[in-house]
MMTF fields as JSON, N, C-alpha, C and O atoms, coordinates in Angstrom:
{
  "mmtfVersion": "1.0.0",
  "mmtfProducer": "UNKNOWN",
  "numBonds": 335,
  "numAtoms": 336,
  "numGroups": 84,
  "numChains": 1,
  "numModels": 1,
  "chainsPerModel": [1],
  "groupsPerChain": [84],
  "chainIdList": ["A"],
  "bondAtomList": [4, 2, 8, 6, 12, 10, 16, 14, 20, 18, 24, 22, 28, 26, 32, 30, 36, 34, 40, 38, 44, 42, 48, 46, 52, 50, 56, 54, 60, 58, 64, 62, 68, 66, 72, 70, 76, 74, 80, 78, 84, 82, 88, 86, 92, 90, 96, 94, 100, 98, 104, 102, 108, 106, 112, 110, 116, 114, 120, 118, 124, 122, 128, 126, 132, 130, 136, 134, 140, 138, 144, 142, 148, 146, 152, 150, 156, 154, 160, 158, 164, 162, 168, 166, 172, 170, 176, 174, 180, 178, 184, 182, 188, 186, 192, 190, 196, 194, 200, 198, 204, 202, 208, 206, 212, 210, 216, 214, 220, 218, 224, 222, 228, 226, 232, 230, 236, 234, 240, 238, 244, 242, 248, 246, 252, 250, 256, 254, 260, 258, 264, 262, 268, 266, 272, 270, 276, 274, 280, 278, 284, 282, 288, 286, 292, 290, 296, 294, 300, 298, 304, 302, 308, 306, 312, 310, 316, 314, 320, 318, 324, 322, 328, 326, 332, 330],
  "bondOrderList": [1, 1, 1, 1, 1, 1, 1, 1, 1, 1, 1, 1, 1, 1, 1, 1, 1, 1, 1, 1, 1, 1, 1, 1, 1, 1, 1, 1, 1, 1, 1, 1, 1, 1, 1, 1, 1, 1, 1, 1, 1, 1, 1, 1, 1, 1, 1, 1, 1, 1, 1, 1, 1, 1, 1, 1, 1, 1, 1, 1, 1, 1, 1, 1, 1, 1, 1, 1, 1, 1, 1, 1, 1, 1, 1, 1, 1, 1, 1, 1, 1, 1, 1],
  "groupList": [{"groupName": "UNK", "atomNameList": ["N", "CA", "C", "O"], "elementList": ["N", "C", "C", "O"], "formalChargeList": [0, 0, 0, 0], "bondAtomList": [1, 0, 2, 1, 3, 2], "bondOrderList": [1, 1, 2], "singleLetterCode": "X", "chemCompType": "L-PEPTIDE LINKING"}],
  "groupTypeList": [0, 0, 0, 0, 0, 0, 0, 0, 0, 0, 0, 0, 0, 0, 0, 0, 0, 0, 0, 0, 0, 0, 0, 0, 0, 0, 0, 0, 0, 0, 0, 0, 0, 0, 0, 0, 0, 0, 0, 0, 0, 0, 0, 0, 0, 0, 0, 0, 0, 0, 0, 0, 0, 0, 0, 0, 0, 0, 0, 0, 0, 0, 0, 0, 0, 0, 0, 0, 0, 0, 0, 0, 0, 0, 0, 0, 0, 0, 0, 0, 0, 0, 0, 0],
  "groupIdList": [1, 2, 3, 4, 5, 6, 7, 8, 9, 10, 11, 12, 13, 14, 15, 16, 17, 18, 19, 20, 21, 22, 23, 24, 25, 26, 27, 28, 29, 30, 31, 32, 33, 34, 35, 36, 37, 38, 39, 40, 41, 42, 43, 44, 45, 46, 47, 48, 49, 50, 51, 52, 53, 54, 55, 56, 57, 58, 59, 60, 61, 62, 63, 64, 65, 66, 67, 68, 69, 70, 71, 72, 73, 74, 75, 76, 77, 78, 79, 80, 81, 82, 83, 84],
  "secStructList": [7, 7, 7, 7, 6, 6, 6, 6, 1, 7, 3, 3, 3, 3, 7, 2, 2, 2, 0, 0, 0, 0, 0, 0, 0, 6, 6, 1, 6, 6, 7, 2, 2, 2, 2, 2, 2, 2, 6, 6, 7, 7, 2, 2, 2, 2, 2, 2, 2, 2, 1, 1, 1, 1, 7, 7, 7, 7, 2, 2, 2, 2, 2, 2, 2, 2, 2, 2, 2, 2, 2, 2, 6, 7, 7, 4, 4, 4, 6, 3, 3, 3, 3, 7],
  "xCoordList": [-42.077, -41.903, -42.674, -42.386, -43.428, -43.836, -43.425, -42.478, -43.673, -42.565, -43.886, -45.024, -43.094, -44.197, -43.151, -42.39, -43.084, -42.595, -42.681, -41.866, -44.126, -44.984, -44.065, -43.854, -43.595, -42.625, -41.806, -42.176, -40.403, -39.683, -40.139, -39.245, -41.281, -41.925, -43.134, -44.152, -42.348, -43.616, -42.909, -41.778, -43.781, -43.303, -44.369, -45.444, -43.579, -44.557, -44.999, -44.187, -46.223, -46.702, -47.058, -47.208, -47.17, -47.599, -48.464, -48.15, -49.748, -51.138, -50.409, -50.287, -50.161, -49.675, -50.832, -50.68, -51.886, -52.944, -53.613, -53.676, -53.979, -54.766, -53.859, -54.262, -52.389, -51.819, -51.75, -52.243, -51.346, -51.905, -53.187, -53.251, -54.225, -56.025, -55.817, -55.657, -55.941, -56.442, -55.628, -56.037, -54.071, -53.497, -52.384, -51.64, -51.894, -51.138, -52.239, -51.959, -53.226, -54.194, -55.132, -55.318, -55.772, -56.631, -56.291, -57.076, -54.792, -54.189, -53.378, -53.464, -52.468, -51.168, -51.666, -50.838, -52.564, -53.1, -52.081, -52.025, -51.541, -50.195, -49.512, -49.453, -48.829, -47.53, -46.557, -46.584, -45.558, -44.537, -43.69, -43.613, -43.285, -42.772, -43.586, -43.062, -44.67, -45.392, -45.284, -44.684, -45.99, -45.964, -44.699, -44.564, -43.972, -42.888, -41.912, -41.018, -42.214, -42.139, -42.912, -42.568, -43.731, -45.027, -45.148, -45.701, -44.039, -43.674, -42.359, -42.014, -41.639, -39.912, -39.183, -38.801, -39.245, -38.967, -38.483, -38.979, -37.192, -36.658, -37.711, -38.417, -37.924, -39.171, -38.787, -39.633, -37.253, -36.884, -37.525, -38.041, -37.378, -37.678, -39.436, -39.974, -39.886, -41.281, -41.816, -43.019, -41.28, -41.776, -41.479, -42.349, -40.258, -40.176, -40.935, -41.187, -41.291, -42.539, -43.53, -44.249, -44.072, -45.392, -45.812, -46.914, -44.92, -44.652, -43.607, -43.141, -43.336, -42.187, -43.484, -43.889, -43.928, -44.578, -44.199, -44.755, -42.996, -42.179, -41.29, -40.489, -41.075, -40.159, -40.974, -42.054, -40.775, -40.875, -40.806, -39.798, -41.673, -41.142, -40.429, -40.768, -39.485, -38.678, -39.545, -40.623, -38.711, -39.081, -39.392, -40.319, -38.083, -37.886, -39.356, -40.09, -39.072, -40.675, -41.849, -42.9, -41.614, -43.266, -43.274, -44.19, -42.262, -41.79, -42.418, -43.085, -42.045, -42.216, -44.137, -44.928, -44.46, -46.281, -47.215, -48.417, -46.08, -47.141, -46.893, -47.619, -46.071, -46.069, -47.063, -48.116, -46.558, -47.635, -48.939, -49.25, -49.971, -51.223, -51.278, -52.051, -50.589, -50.401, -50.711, -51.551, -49.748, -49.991, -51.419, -52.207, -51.555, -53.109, -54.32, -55.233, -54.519, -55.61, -55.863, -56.891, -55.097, -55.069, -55.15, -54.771, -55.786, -55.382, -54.406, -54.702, -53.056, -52.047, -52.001, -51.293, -53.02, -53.54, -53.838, -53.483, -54.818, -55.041, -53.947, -54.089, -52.838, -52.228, -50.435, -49.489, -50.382, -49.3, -49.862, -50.502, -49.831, -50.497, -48.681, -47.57, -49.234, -49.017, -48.962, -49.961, -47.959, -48.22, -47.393, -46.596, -47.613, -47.031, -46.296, -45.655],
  "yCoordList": [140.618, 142.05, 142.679, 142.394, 143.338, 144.424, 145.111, 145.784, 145.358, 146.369, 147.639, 147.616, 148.414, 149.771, 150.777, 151.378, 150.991, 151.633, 153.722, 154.542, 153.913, 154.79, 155.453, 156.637, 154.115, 154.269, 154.747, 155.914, 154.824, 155.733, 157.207, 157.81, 157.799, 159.002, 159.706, 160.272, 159.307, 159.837, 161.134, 161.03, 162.387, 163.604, 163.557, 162.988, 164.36, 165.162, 166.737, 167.657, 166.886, 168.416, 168.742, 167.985, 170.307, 170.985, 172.256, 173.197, 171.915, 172.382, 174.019, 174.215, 174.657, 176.242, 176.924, 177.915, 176.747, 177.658, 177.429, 178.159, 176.473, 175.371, 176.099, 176.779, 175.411, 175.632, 177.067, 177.495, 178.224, 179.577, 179.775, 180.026, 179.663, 179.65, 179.381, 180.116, 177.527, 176.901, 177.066, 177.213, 177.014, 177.192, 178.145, 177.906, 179.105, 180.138, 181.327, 181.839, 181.758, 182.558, 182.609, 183.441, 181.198, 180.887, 180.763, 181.048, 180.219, 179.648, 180.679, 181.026, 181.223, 182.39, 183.403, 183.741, 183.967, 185.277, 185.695, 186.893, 185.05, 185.438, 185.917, 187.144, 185.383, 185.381, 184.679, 183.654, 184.683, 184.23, 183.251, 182.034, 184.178, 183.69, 182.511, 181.479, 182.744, 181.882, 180.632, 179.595, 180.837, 179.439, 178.779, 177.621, 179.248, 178.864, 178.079, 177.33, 178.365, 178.077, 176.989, 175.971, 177.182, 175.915, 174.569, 173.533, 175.22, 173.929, 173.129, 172.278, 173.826, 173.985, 173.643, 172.666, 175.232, 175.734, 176.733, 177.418, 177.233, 178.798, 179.707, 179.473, 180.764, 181.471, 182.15, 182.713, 182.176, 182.799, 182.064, 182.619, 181.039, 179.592, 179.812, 180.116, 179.566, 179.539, 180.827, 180.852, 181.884, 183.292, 183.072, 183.055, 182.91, 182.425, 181.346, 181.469, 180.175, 179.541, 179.806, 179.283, 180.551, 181.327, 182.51, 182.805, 182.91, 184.346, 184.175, 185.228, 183.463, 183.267, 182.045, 181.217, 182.127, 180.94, 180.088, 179.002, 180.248, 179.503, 178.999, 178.487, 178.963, 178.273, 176.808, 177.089, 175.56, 174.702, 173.782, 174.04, 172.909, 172.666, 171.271, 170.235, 171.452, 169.795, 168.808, 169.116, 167.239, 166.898, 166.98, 166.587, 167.73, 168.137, 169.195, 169.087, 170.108, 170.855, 170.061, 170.172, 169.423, 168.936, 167.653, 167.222, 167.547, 166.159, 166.952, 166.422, 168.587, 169.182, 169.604, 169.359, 170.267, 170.334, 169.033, 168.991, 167.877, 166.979, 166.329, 165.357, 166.641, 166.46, 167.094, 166.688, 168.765, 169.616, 168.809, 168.125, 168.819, 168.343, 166.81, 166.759, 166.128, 164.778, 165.269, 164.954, 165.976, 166.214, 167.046, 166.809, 168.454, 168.832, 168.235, 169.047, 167.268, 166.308, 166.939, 166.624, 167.741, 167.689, 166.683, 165.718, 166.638, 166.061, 166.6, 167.63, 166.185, 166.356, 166.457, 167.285, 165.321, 165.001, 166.327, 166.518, 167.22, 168.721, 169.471, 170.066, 169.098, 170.328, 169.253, 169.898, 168.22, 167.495, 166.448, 165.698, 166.012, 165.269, 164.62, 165.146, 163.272, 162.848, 163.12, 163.147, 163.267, 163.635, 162.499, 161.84, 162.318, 161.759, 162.193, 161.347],
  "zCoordList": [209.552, 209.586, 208.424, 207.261, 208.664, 207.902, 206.931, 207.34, 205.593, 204.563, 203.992, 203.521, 204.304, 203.748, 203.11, 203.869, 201.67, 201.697, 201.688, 201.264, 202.399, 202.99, 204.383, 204.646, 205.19, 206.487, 206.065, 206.196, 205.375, 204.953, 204.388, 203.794, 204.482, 203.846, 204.469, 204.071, 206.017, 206.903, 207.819, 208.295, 207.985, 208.328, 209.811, 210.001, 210.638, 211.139, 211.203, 211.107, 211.355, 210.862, 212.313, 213.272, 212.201, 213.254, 212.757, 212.029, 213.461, 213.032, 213.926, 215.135, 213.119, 213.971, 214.161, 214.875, 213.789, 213.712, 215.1, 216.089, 214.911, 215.857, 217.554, 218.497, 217.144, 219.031, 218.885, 219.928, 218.031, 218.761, 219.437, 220.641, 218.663, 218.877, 220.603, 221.578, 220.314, 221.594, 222.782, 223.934, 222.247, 223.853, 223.717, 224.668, 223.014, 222.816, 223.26, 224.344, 222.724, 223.114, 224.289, 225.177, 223.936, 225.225, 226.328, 227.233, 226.643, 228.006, 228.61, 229.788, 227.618, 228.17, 227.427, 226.58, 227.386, 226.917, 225.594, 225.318, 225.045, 223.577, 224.605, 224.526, 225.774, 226.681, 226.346, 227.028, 225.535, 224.586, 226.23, 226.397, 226.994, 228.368, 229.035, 229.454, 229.069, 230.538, 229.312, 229.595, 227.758, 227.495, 227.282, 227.675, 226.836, 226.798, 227.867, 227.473, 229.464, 230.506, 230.759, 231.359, 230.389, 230.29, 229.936, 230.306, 228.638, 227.928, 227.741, 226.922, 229.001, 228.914, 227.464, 226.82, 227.366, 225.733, 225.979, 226.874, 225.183, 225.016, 224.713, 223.732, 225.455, 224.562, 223.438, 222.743, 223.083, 221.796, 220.427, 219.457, 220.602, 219.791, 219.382, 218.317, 220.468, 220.247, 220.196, 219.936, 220.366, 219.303, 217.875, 217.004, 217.674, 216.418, 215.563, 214.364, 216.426, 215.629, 215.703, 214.852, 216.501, 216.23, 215.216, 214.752, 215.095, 214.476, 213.333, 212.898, 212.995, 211.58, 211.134, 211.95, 209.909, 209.51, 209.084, 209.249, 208.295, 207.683, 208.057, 207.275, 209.768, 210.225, 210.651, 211.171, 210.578, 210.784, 212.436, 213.094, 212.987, 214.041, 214.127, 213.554, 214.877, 214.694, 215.632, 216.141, 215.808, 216.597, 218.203, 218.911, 218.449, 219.805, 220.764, 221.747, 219.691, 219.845, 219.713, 220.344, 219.012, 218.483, 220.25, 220.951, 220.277, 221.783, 223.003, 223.891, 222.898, 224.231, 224.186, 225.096, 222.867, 222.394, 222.886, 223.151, 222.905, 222.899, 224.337, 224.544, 225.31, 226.667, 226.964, 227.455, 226.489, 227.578, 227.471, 228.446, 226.065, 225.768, 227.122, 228.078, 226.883, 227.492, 229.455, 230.298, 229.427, 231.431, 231.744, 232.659, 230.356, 230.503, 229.934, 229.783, 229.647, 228.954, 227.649, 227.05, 227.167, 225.321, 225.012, 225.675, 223.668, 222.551, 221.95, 221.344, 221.885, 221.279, 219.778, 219.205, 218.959, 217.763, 216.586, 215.423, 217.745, 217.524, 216.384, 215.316, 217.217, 216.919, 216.316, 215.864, 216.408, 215.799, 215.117, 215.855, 213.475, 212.452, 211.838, 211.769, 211.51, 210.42, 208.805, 208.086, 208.48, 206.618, 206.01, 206.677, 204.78, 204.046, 202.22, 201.596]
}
């Protein structure tokens, strides 16, 4: 087995800039509803992470960002990173 102690101190980030641009803007014209629908997500939620900067996205969101990318041939990578 493997020991890192790096693995205990690994986050995930969400490139917010990036998923407004490419698929908040480009795809649902800044339609808080359709993407949100899109991505079976409250659209209360994801106004709020678009538009609150400082709100953070959990896993659950970052789970549903990286389906959508996955069924539309995104790169998911784009817009959900690794930090440490």
């Amino acid at each position: 087995m493997i020991e890192d102690e790096d693995i205990d101190h690994i986050f995930l980030g969400f490139n917010r800039r990036a998923f407004i641009q490419d698929i908040f803007e480009k795809e649902f014209n800044a339609n808080v509803r359709k993407c949100a629908m899109a991505m079976d997500m409250v659209p209360n939620y994801l106004r709020d992470l678009i538009y609150t900067p400082t709100r953070g996205a959990g896993n659950k969101t970052l789970s549903h960002i990286f389906r959508y990318c996955k069924k539309t041939g995104k790169n998911p990578e784009l817009y959900i990173f690794i930090k440490k």
